[in-house]
Backbone bond lengths (Angstrom), bond angles and torsions (degrees), N, CA, C in turn:
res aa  C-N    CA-C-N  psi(-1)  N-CA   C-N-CA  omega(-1)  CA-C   N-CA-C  phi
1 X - - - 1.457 - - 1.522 111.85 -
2 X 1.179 115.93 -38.81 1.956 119.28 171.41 1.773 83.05 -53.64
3 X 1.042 103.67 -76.07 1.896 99.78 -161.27 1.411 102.21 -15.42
4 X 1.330 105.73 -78.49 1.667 113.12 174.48 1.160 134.80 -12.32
5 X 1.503 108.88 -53.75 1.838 138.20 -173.84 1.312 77.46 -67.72
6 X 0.997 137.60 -82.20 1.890 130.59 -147.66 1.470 102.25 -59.46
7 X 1.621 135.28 -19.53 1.604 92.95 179.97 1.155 100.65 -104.72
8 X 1.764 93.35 -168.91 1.586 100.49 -150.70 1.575 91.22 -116.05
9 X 1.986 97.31 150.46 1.235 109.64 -143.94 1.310 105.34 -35.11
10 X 1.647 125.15 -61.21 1.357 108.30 -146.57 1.565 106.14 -93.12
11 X 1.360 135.12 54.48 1.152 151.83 110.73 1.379 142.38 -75.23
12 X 1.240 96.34 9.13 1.568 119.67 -176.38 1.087 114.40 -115.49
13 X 1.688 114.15 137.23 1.335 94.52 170.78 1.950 120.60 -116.73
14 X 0.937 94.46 158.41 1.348 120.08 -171.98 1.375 132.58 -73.15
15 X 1.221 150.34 65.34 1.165 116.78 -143.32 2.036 85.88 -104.53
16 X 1.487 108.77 143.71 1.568 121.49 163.90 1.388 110.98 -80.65
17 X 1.313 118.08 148.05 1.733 104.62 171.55 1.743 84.18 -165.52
18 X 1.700 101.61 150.71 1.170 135.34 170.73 1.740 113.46 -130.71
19 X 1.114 97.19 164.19 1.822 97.04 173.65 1.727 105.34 -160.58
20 X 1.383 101.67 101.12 1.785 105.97 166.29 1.443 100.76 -72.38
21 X 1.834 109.97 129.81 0.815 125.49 142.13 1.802 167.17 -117.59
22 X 0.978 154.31 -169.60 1.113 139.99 -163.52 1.810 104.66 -77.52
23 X 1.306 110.34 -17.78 1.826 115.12 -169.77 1.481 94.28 176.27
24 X 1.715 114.65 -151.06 1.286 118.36 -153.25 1.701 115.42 -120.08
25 X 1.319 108.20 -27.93 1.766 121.45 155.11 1.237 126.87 -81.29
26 X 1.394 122.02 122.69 1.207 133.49 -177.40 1.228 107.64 -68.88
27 X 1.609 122.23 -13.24 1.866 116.65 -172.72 1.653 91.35 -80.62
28 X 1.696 117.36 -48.34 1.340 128.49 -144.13 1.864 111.50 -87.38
29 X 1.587 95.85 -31.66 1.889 122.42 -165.63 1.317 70.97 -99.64
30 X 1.749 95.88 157.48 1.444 127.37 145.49 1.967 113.73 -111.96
31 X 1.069 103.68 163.75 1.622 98.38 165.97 1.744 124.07 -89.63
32 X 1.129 111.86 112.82 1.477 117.53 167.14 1.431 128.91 -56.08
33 X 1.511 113.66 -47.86 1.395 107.32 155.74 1.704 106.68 -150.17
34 X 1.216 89.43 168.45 1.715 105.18 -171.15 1.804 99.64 -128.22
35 X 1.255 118.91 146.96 1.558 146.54 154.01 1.376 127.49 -129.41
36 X 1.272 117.15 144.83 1.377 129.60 174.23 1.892 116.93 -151.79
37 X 1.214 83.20 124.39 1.478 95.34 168.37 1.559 127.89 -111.61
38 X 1.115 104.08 127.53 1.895 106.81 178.82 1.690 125.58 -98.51
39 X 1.349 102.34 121.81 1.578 95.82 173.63 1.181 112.53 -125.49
40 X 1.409 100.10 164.20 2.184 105.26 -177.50 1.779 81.42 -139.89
41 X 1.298 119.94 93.10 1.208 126.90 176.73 2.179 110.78 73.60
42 X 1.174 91.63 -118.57 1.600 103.78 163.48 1.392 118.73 -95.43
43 X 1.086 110.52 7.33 1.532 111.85 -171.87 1.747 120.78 -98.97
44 X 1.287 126.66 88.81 1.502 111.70 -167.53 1.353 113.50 -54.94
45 X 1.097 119.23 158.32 1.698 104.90 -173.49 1.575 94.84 -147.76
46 X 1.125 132.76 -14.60 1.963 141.74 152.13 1.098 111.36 -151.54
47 X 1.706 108.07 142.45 1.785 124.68 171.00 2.167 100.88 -116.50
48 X 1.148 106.70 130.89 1.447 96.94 161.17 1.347 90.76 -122.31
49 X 1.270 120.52 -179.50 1.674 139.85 168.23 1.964 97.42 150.09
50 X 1.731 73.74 115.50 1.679 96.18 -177.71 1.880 107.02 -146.04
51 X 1.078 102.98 145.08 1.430 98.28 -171.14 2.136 90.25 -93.90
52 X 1.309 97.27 162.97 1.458 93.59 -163.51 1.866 95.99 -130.41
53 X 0.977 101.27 125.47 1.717 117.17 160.31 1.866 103.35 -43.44
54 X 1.208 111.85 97.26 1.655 111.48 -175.96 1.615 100.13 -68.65
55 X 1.409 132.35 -69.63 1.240 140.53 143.68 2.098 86.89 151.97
56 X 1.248 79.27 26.54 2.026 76.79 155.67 1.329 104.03 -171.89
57 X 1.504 112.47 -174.23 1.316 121.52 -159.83 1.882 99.42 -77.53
58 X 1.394 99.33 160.19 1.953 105.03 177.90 1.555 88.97 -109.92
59 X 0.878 95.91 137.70 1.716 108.76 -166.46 2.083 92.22 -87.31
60 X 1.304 79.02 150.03 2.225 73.53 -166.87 1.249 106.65 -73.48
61 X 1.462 133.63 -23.81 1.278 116.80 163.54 1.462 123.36 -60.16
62 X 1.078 110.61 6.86 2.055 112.62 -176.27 1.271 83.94 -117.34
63 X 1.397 140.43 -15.96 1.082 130.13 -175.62 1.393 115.55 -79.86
64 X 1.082 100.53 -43.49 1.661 115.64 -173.46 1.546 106.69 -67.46
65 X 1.516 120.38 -31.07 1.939 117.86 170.18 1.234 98.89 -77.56
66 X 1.787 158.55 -47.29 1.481 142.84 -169.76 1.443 122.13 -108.03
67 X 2.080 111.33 5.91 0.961 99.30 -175.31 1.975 135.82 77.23
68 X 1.332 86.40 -34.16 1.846 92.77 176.56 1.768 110.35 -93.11
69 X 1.442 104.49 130.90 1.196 120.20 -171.72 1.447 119.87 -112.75
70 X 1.365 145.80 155.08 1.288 146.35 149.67 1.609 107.09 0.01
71 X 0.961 105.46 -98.29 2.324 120.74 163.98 1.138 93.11 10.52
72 X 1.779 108.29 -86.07 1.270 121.05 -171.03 1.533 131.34 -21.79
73 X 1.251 96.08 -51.83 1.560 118.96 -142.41 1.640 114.20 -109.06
74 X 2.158 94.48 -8.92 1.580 91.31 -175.17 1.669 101.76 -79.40
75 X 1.257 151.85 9.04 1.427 147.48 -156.96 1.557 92.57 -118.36
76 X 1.306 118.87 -12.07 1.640 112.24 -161.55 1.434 96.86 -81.95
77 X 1.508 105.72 179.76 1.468 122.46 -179.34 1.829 100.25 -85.69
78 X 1.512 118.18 170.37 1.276 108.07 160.89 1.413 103.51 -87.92
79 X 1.384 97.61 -160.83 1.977 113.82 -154.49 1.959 71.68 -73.04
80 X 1.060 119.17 -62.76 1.689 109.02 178.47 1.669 146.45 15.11
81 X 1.427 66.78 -56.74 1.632 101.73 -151.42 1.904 105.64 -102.85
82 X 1.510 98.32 -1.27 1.752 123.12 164.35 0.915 123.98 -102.80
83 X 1.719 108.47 -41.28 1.539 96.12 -167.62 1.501 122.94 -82.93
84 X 1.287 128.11 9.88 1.646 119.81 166.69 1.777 105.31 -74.89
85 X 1.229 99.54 -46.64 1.701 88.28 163.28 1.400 143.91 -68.69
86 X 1.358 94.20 -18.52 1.773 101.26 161.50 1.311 128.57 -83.85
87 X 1.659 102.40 -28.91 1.243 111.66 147.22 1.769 136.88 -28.33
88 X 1.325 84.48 -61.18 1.518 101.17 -174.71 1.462 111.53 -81.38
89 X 1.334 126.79 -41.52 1.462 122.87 137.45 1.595 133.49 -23.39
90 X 1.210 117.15 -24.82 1.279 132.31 -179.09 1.407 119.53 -98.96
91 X 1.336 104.25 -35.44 1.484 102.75 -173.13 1.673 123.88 -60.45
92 X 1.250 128.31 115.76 1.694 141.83 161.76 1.600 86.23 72.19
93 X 1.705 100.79 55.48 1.463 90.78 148.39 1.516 95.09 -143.53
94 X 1.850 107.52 -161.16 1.576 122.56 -153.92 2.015 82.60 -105.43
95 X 1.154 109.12 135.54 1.364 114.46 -174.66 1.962 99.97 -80.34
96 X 1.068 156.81 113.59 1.795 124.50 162.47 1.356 86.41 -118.63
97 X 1.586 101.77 153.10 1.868 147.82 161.44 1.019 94.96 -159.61
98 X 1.622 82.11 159.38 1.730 122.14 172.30 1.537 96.24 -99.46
99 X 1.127 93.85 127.67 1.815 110.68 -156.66 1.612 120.61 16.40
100 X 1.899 69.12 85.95 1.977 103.35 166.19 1.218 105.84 -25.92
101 X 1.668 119.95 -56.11 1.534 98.63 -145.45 1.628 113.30 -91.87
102 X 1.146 107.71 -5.01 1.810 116.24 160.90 1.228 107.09 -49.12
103 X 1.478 104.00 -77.40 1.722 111.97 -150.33 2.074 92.68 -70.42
104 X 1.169 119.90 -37.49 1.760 125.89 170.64 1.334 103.34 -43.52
105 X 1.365 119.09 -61.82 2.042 122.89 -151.88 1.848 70.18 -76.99
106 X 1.245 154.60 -66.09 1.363 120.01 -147.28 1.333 110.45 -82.27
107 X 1.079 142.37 -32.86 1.264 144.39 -166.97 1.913 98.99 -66.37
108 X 1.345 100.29 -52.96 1.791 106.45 151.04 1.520 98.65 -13.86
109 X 1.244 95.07 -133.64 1.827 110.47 164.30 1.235 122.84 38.91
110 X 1.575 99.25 -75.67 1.272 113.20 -150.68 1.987 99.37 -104.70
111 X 0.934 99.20 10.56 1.581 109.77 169.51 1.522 97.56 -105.11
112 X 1.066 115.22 -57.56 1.649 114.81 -177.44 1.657 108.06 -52.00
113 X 1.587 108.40 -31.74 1.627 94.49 -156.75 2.095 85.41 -87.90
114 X 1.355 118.29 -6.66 1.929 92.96 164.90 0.977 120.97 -101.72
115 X 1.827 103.96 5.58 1.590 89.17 172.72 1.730 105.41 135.96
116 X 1.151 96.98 -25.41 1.812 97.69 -166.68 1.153 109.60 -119.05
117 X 1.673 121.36 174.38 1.392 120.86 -134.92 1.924 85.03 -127.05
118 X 1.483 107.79 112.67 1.588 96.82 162.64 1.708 125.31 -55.59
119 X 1.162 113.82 129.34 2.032 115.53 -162.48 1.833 79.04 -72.64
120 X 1.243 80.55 138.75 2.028 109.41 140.83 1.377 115.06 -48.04
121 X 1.044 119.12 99.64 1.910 124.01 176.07 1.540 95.99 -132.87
122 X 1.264 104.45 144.51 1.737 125.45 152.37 1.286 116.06 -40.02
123 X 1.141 152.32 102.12 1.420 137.47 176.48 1.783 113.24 -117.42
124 X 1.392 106.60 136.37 1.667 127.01 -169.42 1.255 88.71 -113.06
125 X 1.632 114.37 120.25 1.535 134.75 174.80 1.729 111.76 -109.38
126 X 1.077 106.91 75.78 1.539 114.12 169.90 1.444 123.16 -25.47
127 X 1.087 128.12 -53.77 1.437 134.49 134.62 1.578 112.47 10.91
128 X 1.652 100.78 -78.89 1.144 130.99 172.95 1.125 120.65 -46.77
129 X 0.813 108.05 -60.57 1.750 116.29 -176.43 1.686 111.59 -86.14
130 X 1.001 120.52 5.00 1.472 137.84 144.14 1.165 128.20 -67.81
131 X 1.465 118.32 -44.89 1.541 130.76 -160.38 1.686 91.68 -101.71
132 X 1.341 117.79 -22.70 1.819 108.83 178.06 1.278 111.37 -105.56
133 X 1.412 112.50 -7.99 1.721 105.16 170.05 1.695 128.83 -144.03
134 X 1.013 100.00 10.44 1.450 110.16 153.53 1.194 120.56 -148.01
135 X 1.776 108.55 168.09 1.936 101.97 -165.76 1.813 82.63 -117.35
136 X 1.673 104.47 110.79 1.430 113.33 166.93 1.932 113.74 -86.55
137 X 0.702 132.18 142.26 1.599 124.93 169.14 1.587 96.75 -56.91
138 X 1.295 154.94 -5.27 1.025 158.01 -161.49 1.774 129.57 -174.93
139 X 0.937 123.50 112.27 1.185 101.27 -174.80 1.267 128.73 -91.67
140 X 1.621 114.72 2.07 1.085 129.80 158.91 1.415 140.61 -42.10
141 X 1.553 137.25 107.90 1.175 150.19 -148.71 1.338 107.27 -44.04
142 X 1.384 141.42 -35.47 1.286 149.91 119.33 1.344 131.01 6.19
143 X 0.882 104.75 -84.02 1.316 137.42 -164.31 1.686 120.85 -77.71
144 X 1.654 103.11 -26.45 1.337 135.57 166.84 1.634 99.58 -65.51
145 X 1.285 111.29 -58.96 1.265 131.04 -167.92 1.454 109.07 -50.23
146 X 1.447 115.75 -68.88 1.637 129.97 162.84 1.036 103.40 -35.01
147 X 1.669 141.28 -68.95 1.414 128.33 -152.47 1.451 95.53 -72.23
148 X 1.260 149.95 -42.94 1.538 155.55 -150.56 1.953 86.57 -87.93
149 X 0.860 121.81 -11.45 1.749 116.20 -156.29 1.493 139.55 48.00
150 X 1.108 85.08 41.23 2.130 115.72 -172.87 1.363 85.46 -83.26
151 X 1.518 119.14 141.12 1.415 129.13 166.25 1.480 95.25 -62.93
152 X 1.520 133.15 170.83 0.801 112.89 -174.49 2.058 83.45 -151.58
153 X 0.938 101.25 13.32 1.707 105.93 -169.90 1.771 103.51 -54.74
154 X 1.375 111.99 -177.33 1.238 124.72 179.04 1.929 96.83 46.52
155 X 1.185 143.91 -1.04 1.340 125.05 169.71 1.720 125.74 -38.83
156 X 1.355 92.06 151.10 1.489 107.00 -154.19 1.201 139.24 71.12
157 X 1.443 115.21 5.63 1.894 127.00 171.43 1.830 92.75 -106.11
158 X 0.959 88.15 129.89 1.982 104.09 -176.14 1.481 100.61 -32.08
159 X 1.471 115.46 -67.32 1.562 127.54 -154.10 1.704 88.00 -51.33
160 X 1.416 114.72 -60.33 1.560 121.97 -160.52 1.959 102.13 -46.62
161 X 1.831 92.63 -43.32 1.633 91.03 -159.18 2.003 100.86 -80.40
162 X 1.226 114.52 -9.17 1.424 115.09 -179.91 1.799 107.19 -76.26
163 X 1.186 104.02 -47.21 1.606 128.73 171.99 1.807 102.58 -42.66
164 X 0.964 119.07 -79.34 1.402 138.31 154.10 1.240 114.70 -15.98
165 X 1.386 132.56 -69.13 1.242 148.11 -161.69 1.838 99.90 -69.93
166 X 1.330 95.14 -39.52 1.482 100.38 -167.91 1.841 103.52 -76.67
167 X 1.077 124.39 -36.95 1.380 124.96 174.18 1.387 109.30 -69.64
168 X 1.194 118.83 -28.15 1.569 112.87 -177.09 1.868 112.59 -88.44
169 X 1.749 101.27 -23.43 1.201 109.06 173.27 1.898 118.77 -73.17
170 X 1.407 102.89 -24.60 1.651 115.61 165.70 1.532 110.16 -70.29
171 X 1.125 126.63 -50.52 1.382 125.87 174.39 1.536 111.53 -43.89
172 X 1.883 99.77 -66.70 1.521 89.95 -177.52 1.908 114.32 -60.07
173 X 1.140 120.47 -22.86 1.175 118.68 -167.36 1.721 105.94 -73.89
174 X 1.326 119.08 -22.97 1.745 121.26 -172.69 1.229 94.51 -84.42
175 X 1.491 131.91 -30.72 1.233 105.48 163.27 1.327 141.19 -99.28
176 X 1.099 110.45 16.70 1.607 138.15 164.25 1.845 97.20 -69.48
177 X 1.365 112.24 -65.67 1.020 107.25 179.15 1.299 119.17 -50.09
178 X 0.980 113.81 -46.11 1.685 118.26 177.51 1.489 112.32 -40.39
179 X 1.272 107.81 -43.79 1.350 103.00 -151.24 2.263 90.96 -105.40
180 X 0.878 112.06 44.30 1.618 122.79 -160.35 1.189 127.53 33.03
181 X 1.959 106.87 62.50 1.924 97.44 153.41 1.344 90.27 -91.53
182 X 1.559 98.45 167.59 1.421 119.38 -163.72 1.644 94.99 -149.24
183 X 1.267 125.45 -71.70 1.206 119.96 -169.25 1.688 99.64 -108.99
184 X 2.054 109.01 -172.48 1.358 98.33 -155.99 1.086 115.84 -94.12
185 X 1.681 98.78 1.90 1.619 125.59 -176.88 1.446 100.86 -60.68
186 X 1.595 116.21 -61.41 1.338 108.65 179.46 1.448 117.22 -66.77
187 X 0.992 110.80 -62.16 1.571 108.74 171.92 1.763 120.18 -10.98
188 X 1.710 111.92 -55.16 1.407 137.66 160.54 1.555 107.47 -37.77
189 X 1.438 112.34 -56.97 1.534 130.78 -155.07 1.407 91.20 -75.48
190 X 1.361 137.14 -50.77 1.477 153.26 -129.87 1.657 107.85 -106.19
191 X 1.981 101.59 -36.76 1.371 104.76 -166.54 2.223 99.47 -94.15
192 X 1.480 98.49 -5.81 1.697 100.63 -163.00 1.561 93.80 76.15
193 X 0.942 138.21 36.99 1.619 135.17 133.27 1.610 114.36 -6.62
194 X 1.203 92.64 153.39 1.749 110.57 154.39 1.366 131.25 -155.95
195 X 1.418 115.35 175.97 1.715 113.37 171.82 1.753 103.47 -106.55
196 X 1.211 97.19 119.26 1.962 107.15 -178.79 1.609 92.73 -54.86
């Protein structure tokens, strides 16, 4: 992870990630579906987005905010049967979400409950770096989106909110540059960063 901190941003890669889930505790919810997107500057370099077998019912009020239902979701794999590829998606890169520690504490969880250990990565919470350096009428992933003029359609399906995250994470990042980040160390230092 030092390796990491020393290069400069757009030698780094990025990976975006979201996770719809069944409710709001990672002990009590499972995740319904997961996405991730990878960048090394402009260059995508991995997409996942798979809807996931939770292994219980989505209560219809969670249904009605992401749209994904029981139907959907009985043909999918469990969280299992994803995470070696998210895994590998993850490895020696920069983690970003709009509030890291949601979509982080479940993906936690549900890695621990098959067995495997979520890696230590740097993670940049847009969220974050919203609420300490600009004044949005909202800080909602949404709503962020509208004021910046990011389409913001399909919201609340992972792929849509990873897509999203990543245009709003370029914005804040051009003006990071502006003002001299250079590597991801600062970026970390600049955005209130952390180590998952």
């Amino acid at each position: 992870m030092e390796l990491i901190g020393k290069l400069k941003i757009e030698e780094a890669v990025f990976t975006f990630i979201d996770v719809e889930t069944t409710g709001l505790s990672p002990r009590a919810a499972r995740v319904c579906e997961v996405a991730a997107i990878s960048f090394r500057g402009i260059e995508r370099v991995g997409t996942l987005a798979e809807l996931v077998n939770p292994g219980m019912p989505i209560p219809t009020e969670v249904s009605k905010i992401h749209g994904i239902t029981d139907v959907m979701v009985a043909g999918s794999p469990a969280f299992g049967g994803v995470a070696p590829q998210l895994l590998a998606m993850l490895e020696n890169t920069v983690i970003v979400a709009h509030n890291a520690e949601f979509d982080i504490g479940f993906l936690k969880a549900e890695f621990e409950r098959v067995g495997l250990r979520f890696p230590r990565l740097n993670v940049v919470d847009t969220l974050a770096i919203a609420r300490k350096n600009w004044k949005f009428q909202s800080n909602r992933l949404g709503k962020i989106a509208e004021e910046l003029n990011i389409s913001n359609g399909g919201w609340h399906r992972a792929l849509s909110d990873v897509e999203m995250t990543r245009k709003i994470f370029e914005h804040f990042i051009s003006a990071f540059k502006a003002a001299g980040t250079v590597t991801v160390e600062d970026l970390i230092k600049k955005s209130g960063g952390y180590t998952s």
